[in-house]
C-alpha positions in Angstrom: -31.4 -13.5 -59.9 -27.7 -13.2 -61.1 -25.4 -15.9 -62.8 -22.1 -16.3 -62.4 -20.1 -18.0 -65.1 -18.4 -21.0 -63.4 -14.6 -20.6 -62.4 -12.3 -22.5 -60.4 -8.9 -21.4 -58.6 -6.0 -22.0 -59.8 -4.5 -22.7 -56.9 -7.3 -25.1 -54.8 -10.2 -26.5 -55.7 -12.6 -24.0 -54.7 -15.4 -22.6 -57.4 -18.1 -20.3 -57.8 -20.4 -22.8 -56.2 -19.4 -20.3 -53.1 -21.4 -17.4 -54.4 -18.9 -15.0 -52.5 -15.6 -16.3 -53.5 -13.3 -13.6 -55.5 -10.3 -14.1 -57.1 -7.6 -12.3 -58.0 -6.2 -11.5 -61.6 -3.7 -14.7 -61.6 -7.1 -16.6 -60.4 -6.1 -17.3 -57.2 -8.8 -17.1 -55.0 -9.9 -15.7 -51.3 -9.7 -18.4 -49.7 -6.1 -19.5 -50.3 -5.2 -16.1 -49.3 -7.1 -15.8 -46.1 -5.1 -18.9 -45.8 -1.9 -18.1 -46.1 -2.2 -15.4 -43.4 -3.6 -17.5 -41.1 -0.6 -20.0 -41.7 2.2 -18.1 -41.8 1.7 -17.3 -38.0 1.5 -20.8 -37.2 4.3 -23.0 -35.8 6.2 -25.4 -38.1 7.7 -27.7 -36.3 6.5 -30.7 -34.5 4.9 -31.0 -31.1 7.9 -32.8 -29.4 9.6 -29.4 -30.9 6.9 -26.6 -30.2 7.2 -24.2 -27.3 4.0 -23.7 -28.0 2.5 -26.7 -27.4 4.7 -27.4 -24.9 4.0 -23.7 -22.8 0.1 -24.8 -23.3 0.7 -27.9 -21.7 2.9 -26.6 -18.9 -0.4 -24.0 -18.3 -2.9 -26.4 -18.2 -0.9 -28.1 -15.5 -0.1 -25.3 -13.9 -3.7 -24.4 -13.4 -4.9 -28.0 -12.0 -2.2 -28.8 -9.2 -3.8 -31.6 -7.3 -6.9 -32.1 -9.2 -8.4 -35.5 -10.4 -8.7 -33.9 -14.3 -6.3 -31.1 -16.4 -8.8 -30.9 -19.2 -12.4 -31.8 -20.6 -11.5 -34.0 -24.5 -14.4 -34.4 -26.6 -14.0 -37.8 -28.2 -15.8 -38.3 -31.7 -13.5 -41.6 -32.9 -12.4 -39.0 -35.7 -9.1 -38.2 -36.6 -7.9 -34.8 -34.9 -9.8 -35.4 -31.8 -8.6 -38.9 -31.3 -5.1 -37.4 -32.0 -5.9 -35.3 -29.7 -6.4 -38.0 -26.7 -3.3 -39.2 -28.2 -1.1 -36.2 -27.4 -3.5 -36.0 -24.1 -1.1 -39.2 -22.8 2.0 -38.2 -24.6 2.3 -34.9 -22.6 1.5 -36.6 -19.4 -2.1 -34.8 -19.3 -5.3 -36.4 -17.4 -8.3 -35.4 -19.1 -12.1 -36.1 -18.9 -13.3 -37.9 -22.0 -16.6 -37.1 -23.3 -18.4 -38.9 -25.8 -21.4 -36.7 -27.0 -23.7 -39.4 -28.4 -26.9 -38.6 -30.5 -27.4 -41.5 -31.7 -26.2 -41.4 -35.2 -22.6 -43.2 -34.3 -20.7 -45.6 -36.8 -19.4 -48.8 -35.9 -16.7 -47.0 -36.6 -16.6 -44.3 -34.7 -17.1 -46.9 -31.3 -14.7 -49.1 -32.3 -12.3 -46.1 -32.8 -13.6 -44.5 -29.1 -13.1 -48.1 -27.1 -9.8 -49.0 -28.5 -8.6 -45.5 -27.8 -9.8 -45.4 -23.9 -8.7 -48.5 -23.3 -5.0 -48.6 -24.7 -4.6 -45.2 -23.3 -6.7 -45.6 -19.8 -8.4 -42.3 -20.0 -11.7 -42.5 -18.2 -14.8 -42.2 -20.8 -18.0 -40.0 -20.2 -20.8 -40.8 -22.2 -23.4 -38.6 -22.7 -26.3 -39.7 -24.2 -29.1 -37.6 -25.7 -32.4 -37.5 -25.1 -33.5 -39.2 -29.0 -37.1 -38.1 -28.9 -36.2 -34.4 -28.5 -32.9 -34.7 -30.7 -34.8 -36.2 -33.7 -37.6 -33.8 -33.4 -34.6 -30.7 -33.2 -33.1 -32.2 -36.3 -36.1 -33.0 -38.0 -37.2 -29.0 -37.4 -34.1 -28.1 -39.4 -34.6 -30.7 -42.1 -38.4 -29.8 -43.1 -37.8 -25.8 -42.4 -34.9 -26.7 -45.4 -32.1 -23.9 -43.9 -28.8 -25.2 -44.8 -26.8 -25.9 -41.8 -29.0 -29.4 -40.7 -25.5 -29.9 -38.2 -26.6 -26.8 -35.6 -28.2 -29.0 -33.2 -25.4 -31.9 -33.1 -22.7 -28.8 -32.8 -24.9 -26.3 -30.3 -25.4 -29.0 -28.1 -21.8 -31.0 -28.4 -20.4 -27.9 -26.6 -23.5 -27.2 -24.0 -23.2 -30.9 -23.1 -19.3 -30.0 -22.5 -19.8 -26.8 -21.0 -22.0 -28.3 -18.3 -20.0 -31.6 -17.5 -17.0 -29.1 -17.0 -19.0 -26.6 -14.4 -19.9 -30.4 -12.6 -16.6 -31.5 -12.0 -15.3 -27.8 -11.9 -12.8 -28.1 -14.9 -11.7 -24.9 -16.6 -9.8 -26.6 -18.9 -11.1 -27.4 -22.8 -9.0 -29.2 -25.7 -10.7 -28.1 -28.9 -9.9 -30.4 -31.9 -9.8 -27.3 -34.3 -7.0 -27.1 -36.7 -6.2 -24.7 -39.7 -4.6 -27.0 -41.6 -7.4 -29.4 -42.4 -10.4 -26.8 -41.4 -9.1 -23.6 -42.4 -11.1 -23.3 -45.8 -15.2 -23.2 -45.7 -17.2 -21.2 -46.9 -19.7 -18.6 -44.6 -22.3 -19.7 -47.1 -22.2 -23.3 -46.9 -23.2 -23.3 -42.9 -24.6 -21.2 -39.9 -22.2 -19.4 -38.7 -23.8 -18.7 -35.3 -24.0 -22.1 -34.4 -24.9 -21.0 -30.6 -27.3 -18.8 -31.4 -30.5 -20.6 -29.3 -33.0 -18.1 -30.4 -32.4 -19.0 -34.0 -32.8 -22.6 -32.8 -35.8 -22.4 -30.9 -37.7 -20.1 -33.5 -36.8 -22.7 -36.1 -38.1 -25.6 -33.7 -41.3 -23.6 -32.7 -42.4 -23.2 -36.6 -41.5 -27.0 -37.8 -40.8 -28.7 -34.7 -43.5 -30.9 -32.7 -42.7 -31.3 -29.2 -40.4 -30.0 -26.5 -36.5 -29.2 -25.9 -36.3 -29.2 -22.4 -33.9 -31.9 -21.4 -31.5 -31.0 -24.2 -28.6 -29.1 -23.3 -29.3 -26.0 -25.0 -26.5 -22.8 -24.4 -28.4 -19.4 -24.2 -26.4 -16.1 -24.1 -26.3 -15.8 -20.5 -25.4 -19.0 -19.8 -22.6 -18.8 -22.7 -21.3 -15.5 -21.2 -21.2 -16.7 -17.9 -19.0 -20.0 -18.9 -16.7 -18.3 -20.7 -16.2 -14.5 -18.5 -17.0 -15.8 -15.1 -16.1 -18.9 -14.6 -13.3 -18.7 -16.6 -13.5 -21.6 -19.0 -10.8 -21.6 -21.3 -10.5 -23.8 -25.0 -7.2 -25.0 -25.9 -6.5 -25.6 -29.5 -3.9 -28.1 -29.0 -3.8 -29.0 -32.9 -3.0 -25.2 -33.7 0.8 -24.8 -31.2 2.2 -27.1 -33.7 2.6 -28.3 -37.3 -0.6 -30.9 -37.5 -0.2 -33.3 -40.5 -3.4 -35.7 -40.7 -2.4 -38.0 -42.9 0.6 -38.6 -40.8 -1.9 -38.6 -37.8 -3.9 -41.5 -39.3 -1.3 -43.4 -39.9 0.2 -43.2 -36.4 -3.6 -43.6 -34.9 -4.1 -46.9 -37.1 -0.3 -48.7 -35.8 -1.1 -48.0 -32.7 -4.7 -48.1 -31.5 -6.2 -50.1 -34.9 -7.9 -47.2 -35.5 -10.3 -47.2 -38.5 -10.4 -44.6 -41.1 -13.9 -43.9 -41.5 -13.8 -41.9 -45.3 -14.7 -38.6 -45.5 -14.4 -35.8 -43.3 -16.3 -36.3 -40.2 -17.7 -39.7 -41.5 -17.7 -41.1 -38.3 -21.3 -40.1 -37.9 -24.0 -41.7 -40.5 -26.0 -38.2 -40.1 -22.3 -36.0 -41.2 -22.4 -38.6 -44.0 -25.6 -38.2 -45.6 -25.8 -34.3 -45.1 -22.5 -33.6 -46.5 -22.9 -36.3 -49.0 -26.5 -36.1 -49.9 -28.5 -33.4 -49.0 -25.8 -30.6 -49.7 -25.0 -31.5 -53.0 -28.7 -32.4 -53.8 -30.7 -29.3 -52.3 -27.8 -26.8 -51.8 -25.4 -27.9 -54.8 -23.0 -28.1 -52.6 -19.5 -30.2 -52.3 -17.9 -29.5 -49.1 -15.0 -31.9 -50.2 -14.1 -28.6 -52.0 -13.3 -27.1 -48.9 -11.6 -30.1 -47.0 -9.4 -30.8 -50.1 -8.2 -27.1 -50.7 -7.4 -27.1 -46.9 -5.2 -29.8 -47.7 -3.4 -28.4 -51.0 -3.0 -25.2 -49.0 -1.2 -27.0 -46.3 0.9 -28.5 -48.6 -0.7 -32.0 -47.4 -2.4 -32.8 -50.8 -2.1 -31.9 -54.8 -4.2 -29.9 -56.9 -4.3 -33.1 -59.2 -5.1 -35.4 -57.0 -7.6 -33.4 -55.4 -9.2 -33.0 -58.7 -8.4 -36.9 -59.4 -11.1 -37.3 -56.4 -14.0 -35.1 -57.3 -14.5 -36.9 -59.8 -15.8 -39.8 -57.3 -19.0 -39.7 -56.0 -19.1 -38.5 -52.2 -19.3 -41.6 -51.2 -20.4 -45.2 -52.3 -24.0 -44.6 -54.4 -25.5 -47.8 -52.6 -24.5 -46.9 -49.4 -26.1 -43.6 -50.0 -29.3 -45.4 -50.9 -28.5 -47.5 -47.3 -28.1 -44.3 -45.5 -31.3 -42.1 -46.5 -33.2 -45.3 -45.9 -31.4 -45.1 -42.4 -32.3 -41.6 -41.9 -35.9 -42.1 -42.7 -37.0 -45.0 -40.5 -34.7 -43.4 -37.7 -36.5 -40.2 -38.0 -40.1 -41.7 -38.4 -40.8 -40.1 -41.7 -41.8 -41.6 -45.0 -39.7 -41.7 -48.2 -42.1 -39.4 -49.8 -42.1 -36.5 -47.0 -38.6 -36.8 -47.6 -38.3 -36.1 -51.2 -40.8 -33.1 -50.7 -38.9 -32.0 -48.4 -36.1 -31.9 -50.3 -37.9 -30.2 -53.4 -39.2 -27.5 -51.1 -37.7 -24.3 -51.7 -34.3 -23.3 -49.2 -34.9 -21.1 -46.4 -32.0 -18.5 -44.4 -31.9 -19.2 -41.5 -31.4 -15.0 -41.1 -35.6 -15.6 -42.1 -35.8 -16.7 -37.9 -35.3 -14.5 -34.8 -31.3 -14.5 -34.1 -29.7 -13.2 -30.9 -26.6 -11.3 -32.9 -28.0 -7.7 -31.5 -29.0 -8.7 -27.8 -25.1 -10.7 -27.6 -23.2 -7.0 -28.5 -25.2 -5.2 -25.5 -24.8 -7.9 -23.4 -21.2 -8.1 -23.8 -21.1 -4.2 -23.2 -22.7 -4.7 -20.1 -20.4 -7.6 -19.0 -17.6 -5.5 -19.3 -18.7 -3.2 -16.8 -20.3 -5.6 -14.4 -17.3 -8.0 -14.2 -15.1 -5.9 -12.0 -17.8 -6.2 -9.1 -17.7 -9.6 -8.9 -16.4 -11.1 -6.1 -13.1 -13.6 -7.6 -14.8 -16.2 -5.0 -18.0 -16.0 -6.9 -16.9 -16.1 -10.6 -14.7 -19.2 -9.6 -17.4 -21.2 -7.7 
């Protein structure tokens, strides 16, 4: 096994703790580059301002003339998606909220989603997920000790999403995605193929103990068919526009009493202890790193103060000790399967049957058989 010796950028906060970072011979590293391009083609100015945003709007109009819903939101009670339903009644735009909830909600996070549905009278969907099924999912990522413990919650945020919006036949998708507080993480420090069900299932069938039938798993058919034949379409409203989220919180907190919840996605108890516990602990992992050197890249943050924070705990050490307590009882398991578990050696999750090779072909063959599709049938 190789060492590194430890280095930091000079310009962000990112380290070797990524084992593929590289940096340049001022120290500057990857990632603010990869940055920086990805930046630079973004619009500056605000969304009142941007023809961007404001074209994206017009479109999503356009395309649901007498309908009961422009768009589909997800609704987390975080920042950019609550800014998000924000912007949702500033442009005039009547989407369908959807609350994905799996059970590991802050007080938070609800009082965040109620104050925002009701001051901006946006009808909520809630879907709730089967807890049984969802806990033994999680709990087949947790003791098979891959990395990304948030593939379930994400697979099946945007399967639940997918299939409310083929129910009440709405095209449309706001994505809360932004560059200028996500743009930096790591390939690493996650799954990258978050939709890839095979990996799922393989990892389920090996540590997992019951069934997944009533969760709302995406396949690779049923992905390809969403998004090439009936025309689904994700709208990254955050990205037509200069997004500043400090600026959003403080506009969420005048005038919906929004609650800022800490950390990045904190709004969930489950985000909190995996990117607050179990990274650092198992992986050695800080994915503040990232978040922060998002920040400073954007020009939303400085080096110093970023630096000034590190040197804080992820979050409070007796909540911590609250939360894996939490996790525990909610999960059925005792404290001591949990330490094992988290003194068993790390697993890829490239060490389960992935779908990467069967998705190319597939898409080869969807570009031929599209054309022969009646327009009636891929818009049913």
């Amino acid at each position: 096994m190789s060492y590194r010796i430890f280095q930091m950028c000079k310009r962000c906060v990112m380290d070797t703790t990524d084992p593929d970072i590289i940096f340049d011979e001022q120290g500057i590293c990857n990632h603010c580059k990869d940055f920086d391009i990805k930046f630079a083609k973004l619009p500056k100015t605000s969304f009142q301002e941007s023809t961007f945003f404001q074209d994206s709007i017009k479109e999503i109009k356009d395309s649901t003339r007498g309908k009961d819903y422009n768009c589909i939101l997800g609704l987390s009670g975080g920042t950019d998606s609550s800014f998000l339903a924000y912007l949702c009644k500033e442009s005039g735009l009547k989407p369908l909220v959807v609350h994905f909830d799996n059970g590991w909600n802050t007080e938070f996070a609800i009082r965040n989603i109620e104050n925002l549905v009701n001051k901006l009278n946006f009808e909520l969907y809630t879907y709730v997920i089967n807890w049984e099924e969802f806990k033994d999912l999680q709990l087949s990522y947790f003791r098979a000790s891959v990395i990304d413990l948030e593939v379930p919650t994400d697979h099946l945020i945007f399967g639940a999403l997918f299939k409310i919006a083929k129910k009440y036949k709405i095209h449309n998708i706001l994505s809360g995605y932004n560059l200028t507080s996500e743009g930096t993480m790591p390939k690493a420090w996650l799954y990258e193929y978050k939709f890839d069900r095979a990996n799922m299932k393989d990892i389920h069938k090996k540590f997992g103990t019951g069934k997944m039938s009533h969760l709302p798993t995406l396949g690779l058919w049923e992905r390809t068919m969403y998004q090439k034949f009936y025309r689904f379409k994700q709208y990254h409203l955050l990205q037509t526009f200069y997004y500043d989220k400090i600026q959003a919180k403080k506009l969420l907190t005048e005038k919906f009493d929004w609650k800022d919840y800490g950390g990045k996605h904190f709004e969930s108890v489950f985000t909190r202890f995996y990117q607050g516990y179990f990274l650092p602990q198992k992986f050695g992992i800080d994915k503040r790193k990232a978040h922060l050197s998002t920040l400073i890249c954007a020009g939303q943050m400085t080096r110093e103060d970023a630096l000034a924070e590190l040197q804080h705990p992820p979050y409070d050490p007796q909540l911590q000790k609250d939360d894996i307590e939490y996790v525990c009882k909610k999960w059925g398991i005792s404290r001591e399967e949990f330490d094992e578990i988290m003194k068993a050696p790390v697993r890829q999750h490239s060490e389960f049957h992935e779908e990467l090779e069967l998705e190319k072909k597939l898409h080869k063959l969807i570009q031929y058989v599209k054309p022969l599709i009646p327009s009636k049938l891929r818009n049913a």
